[in-house]
VEXDREN-2710 file (C-alpha; in Angstrom, 1 decimal):
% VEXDREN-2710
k/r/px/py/pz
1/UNK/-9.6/-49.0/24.5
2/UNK/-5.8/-47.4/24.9
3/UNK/-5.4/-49.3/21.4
4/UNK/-8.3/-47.5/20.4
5/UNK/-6.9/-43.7/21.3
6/UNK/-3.8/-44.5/20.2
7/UNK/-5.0/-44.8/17.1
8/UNK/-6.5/-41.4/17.5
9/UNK/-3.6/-39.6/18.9
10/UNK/-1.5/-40.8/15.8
11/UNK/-4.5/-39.7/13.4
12/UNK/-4.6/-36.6/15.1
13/UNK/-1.0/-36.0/15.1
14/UNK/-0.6/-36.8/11.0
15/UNK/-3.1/-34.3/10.2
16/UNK/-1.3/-31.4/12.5
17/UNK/1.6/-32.1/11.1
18/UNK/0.0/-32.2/6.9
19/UNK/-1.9/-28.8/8.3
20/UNK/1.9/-27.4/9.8
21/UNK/3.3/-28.8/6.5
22/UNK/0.7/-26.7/4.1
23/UNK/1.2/-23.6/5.4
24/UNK/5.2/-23.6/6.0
25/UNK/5.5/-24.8/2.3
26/UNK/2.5/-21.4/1.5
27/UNK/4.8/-19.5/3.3
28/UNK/8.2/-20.5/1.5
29/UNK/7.0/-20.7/-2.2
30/UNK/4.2/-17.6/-2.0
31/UNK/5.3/-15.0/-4.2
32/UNK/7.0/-12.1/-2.4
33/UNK/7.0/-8.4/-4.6
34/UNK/7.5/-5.1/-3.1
35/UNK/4.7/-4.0/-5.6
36/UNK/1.7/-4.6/-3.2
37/UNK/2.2/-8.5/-1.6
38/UNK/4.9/-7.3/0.9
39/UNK/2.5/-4.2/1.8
40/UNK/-0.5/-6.2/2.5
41/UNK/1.4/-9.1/3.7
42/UNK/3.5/-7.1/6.6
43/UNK/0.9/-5.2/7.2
44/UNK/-0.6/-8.7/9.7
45/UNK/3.1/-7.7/11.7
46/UNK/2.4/-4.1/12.9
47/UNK/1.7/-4.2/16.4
48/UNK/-2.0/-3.4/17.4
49/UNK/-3.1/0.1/17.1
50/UNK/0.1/1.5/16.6
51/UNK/-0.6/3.0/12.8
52/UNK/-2.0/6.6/12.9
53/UNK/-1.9/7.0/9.2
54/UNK/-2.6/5.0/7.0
55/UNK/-1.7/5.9/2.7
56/UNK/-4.0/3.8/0.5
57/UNK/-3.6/3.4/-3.1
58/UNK/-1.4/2.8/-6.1
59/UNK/2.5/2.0/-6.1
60/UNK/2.4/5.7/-6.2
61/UNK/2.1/5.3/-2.5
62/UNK/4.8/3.1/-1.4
63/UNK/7.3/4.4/-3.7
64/UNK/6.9/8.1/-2.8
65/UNK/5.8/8.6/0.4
66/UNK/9.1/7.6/2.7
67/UNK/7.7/6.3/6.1
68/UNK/11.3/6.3/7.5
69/UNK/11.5/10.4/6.9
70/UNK/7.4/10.6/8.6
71/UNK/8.9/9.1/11.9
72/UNK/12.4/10.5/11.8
73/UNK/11.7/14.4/11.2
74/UNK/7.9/14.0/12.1
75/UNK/7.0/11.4/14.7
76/UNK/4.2/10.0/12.5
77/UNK/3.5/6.5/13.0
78/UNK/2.3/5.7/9.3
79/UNK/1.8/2.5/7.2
80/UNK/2.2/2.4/2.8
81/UNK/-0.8/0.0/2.5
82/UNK/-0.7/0.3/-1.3
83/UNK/-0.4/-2.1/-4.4
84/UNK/0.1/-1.2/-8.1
85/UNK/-2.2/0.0/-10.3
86/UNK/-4.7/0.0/-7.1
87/UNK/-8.4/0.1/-8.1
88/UNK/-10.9/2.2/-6.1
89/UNK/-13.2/-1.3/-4.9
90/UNK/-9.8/-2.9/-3.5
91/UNK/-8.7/-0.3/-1.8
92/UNK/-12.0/-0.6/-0.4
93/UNK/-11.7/-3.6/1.1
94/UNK/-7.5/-2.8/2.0
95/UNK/-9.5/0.3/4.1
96/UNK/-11.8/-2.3/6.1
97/UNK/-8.9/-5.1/6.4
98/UNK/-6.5/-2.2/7.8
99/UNK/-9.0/-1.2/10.4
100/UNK/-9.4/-4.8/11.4
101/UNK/-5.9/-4.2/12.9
102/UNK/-5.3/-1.1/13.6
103/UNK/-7.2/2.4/14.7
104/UNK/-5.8/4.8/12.5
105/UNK/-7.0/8.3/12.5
106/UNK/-6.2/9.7/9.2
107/UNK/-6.4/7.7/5.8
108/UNK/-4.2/9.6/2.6
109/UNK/-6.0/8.0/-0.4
110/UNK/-4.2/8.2/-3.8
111/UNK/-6.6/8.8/-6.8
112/UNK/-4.0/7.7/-9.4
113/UNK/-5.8/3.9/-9.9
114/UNK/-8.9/5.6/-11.1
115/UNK/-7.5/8.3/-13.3
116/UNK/-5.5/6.3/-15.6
117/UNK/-7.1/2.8/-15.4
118/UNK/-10.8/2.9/-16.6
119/UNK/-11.8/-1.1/-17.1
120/UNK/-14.5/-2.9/-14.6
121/UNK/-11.7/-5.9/-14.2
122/UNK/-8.3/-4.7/-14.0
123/UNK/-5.9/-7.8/-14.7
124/UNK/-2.5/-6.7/-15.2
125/UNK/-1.8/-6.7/-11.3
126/UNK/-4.5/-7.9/-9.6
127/UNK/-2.2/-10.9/-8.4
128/UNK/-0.1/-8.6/-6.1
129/UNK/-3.5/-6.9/-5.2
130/UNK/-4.5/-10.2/-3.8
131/UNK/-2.3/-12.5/-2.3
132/UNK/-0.3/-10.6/0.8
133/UNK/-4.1/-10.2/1.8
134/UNK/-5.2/-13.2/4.3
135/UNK/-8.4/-15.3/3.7
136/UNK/-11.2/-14.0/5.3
137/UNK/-15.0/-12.9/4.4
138/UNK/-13.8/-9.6/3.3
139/UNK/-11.2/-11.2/0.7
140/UNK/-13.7/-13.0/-0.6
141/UNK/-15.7/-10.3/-1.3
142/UNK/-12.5/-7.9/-2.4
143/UNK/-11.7/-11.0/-5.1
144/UNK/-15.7/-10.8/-5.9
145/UNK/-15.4/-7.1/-6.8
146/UNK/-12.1/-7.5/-8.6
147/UNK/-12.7/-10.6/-10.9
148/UNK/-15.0/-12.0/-13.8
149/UNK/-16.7/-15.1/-12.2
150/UNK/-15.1/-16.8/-14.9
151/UNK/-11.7/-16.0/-14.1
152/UNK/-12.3/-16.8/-10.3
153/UNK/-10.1/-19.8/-9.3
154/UNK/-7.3/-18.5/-11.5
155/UNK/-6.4/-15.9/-8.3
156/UNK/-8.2/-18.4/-6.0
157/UNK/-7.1/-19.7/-3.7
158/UNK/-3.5/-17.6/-3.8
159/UNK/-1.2/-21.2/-4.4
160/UNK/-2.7/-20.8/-7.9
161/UNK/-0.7/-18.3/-9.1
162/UNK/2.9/-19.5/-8.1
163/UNK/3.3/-21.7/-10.7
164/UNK/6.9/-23.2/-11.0
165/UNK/8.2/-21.1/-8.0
166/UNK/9.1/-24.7/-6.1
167/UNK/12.1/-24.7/-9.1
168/UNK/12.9/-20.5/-8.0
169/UNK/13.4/-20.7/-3.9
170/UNK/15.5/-18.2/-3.3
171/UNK/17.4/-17.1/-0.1
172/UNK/14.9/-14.3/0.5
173/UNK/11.9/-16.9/0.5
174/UNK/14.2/-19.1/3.1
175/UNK/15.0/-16.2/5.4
176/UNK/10.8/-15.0/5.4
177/UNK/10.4/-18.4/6.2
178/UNK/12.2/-18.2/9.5
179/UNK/11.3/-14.0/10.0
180/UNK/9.4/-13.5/12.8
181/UNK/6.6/-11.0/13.3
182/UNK/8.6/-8.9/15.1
183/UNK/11.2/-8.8/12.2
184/UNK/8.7/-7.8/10.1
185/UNK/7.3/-5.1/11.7
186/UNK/10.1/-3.1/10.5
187/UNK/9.1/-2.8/7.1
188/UNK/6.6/0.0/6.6
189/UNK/5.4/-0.3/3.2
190/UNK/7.9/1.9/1.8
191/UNK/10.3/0.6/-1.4
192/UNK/12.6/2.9/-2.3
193/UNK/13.6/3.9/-6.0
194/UNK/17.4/4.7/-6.8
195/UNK/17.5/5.9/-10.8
196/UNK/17.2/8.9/-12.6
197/UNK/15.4/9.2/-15.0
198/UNK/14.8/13.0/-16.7
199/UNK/11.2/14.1/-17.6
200/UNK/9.9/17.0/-19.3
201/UNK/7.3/19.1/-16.7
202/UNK/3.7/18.7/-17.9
203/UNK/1.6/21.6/-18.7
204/UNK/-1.4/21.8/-16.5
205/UNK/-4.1/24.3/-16.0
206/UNK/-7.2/22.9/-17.6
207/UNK/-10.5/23.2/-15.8
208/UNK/-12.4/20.8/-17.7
209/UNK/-13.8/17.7/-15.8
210/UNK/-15.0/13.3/-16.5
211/UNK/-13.7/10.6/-16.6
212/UNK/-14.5/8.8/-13.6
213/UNK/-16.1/5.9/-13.8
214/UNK/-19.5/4.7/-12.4
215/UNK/-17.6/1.8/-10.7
216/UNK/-14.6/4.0/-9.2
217/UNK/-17.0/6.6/-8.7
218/UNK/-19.3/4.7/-6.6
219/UNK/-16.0/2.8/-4.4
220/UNK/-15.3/6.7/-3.6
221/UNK/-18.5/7.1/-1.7
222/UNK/-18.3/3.4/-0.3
223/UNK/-14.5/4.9/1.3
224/UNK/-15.9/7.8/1.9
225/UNK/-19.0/6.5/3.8
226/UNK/-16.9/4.3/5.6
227/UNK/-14.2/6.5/7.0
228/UNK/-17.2/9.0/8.2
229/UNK/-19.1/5.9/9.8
230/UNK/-15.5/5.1/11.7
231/UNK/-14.4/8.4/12.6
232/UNK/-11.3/8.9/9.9
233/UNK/-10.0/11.7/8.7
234/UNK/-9.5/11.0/4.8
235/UNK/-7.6/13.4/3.0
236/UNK/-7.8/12.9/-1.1
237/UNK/-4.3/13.3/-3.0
238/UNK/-2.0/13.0/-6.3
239/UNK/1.5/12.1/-5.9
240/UNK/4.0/14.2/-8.4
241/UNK/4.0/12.3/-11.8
242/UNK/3.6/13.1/-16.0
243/UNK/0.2/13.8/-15.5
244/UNK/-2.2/13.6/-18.6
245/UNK/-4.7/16.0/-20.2
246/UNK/-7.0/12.6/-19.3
247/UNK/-6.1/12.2/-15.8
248/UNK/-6.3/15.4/-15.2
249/UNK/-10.0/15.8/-16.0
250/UNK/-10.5/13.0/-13.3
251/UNK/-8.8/15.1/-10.9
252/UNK/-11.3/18.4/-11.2
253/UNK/-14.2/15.6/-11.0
254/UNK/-12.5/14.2/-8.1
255/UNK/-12.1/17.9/-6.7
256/UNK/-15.7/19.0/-7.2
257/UNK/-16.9/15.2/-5.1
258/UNK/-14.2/16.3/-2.1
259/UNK/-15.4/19.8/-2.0
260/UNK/-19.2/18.6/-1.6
261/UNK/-18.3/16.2/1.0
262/UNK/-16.0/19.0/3.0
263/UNK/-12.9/16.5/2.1
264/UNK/-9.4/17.9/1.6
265/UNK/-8.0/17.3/-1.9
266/UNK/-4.5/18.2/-2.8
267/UNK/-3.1/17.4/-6.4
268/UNK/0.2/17.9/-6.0
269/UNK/0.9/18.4/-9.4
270/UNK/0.4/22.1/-9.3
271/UNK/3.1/22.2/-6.3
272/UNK/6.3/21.4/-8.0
273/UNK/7.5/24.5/-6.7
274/UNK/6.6/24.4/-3.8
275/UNK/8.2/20.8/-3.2
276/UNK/11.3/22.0/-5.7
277/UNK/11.2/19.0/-8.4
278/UNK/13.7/18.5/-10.0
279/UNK/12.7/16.9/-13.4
280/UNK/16.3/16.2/-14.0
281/UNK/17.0/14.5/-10.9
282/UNK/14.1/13.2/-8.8
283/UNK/12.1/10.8/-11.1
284/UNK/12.9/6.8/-11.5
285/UNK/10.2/7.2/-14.5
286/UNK/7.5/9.1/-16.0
287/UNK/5.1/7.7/-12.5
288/UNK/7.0/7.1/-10.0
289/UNK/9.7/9.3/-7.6
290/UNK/13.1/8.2/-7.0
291/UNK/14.6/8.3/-3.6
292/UNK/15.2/11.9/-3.5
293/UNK/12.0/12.9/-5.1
294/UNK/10.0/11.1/-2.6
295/UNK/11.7/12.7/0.5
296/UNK/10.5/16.1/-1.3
297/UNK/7.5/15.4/-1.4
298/UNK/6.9/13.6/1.6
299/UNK/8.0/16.4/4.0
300/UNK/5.3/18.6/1.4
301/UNK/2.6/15.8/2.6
302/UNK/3.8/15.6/6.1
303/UNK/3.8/19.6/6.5
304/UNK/0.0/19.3/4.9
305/UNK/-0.9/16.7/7.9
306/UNK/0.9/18.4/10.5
307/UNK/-1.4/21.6/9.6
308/UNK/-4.8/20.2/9.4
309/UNK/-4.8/17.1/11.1
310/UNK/-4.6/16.3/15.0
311/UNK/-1.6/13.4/14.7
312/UNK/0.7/12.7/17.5
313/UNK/4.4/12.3/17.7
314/UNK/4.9/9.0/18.7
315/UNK/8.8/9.1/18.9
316/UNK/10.2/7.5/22.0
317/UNK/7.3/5.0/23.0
318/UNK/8.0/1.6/23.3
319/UNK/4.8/0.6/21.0
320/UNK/6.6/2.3/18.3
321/UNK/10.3/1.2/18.1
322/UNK/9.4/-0.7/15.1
323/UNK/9.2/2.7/13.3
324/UNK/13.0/3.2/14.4
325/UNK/14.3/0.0/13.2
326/UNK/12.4/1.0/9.8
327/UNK/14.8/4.4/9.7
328/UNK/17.5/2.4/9.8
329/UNK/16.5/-0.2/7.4
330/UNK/16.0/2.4/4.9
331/UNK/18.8/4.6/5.6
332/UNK/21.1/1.1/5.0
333/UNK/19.1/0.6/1.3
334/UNK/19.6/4.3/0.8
335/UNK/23.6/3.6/1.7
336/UNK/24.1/0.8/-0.3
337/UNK/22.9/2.0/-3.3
338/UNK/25.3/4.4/-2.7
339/UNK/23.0/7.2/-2.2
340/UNK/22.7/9.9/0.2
341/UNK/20.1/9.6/3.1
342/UNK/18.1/12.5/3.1
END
């Protein structure tokens, strides 16, 4: 009989140790971007109900809105829970994940996804969409929305997709090996941009309106629905960018859908004034802000939430000081790119 549970115990103790195995070897060789997977994947460290606002959409998110100014000059607690290129259905299920976690009151969703990507299946990202998100029911039915049944086990399960990385390990994959969560909590979604790169000011002022597709168009509603179901603010927006003739006519659709719901919609293309853009200076390319560019327009969005929306300052709570180490990780990239913190 003690033979007998030996046996067990030794059983029991190889397939711990394949199952400990598995997942330190997913966490070392999983693909690790700052253009959604870091987002979704620190988004597990926050600690419970501490996010107050959450920004949902494309890399137009986490490069321009500068969750290190929020808390420093503002005291708002918020999370860049973005990806690039960020369809309207996986935002969807980024909104329902989020609120898993965390209670926030206001969600800023970025319409840029459904302006300038039109396709059913969009491809071209959908691996940093995917795998910082954890396997659950609602993945499942994310990847369902996202991908041709055909193309299925090509993005599933997330091991898939990292190829040769066992021949690429690099210090960083060592060091988020051994990160704890409480290391992680620090990073906010936020990746800064430090070029410049001169654009030419598009010409806006068109009232025409289409564009949206049936697909995007019916996600809206579902996030729409969903917020009003949970008690969420949302608050509609456009980041500063080259806007097109195209995208704009999305953005009177998308303007005409907000008003009917009573939803605040603010395309901040018609405030580069008001935020002082500097075409010369504040772009890293045609889409996205630099450093400096997002710090304009994120005290431009934080001065819109402060006015309409009931947020708290959170500075100097103990829940929070994961917000104050994120200052002072971005004020160190900001530094040694030889920048100036602004």
């Amino acid at each position: 009989m003690q033979t007998k549970w030996i046996k067990r115990g030794k059983f029991a103790l190889l397939i711990a140790a394949l199952i400990i195995s598995y997942f330190a070897m997913d966490r070392l060789l999983s693909i690790k971007t700052a253009h959604g997977i870091c987002q979704a994947r620190d988004m597990y460290a926050q600690p419970a109900d501490t996010v107050d606002v959450v920004f949902l959409g494309s890399s137009h998110i986490h490069c321009d809105v500068n969750t290190a100014l929020l808390w420093r000059d503002y005291g708002i607690a918020a999370y860049d829970y973005s990806a690039a290129e960020q369809p309207l259905w996986i935002t969807y299920y980024y909104l329902q994940e989020i609120c898993r976690y965390q209670k926030p009151k206001l969600v800023v969703l970025d319409l840029y996804g459904p302006a300038r990507f039109k396709d059913d299946y969009q491809y071209t990202w959908l691996t940093e969409n995917l795998n910082g998100f954890r396997f659950s029911i609602n993945k499942m039915n994310m990847l369902r929305a996202s991908c041709e049944p055909a193309k299925f086990f090509e993005y599933f399960p997330s091991l898939v997709t990292y190829h040769m990385r066992y021949t690429e390990v690099s210090k960083e994959d060592w060091e988020y090996l051994f990160s704890s969560k409480n290391d992680r909590a620090a990073f906010k979604g936020f990746t800064p941009y430090f070029k410049k790169t001169p654009q030419i000011e598009p010409t806006l002022g068109d009232d025409h309106q289409g564009g949206l597709t049936n697909k995007s168009r019916d996600y809206l509603n579902k996030i729409i629905q969903y917020c009003d179901d949970n008690g969420i603010d949302l608050f509609l927006t456009v980041t500063p960018y080259i806007t097109t003739y195209q995208d704009e006519l999305v953005y009177n659709q998308v303007h005409d859908i907000a008003n009917s719901y009573g939803i605040k919609f603010d395309s901040t293309n018609y405030s580069y004034s008001i935020m002082d853009i500097d075409f010369e200076n504040d772009f890293y390319d045609e889409s996205h802000l630099n450093y400096y560019g997002s710090c304009k327009f994120t005290k431009y969005i934080a001065d819109s939430i402060k006015n309409a929306y009931d947020i708290p300052d959170r500075r100097g709570q103990l829940e929070w000081e994961s917000w104050d180490r994120n200052v002072g990780w971005i004020n160190k990239e900001v530094t040694d790119a030889g920048w100036e913190i602004r």
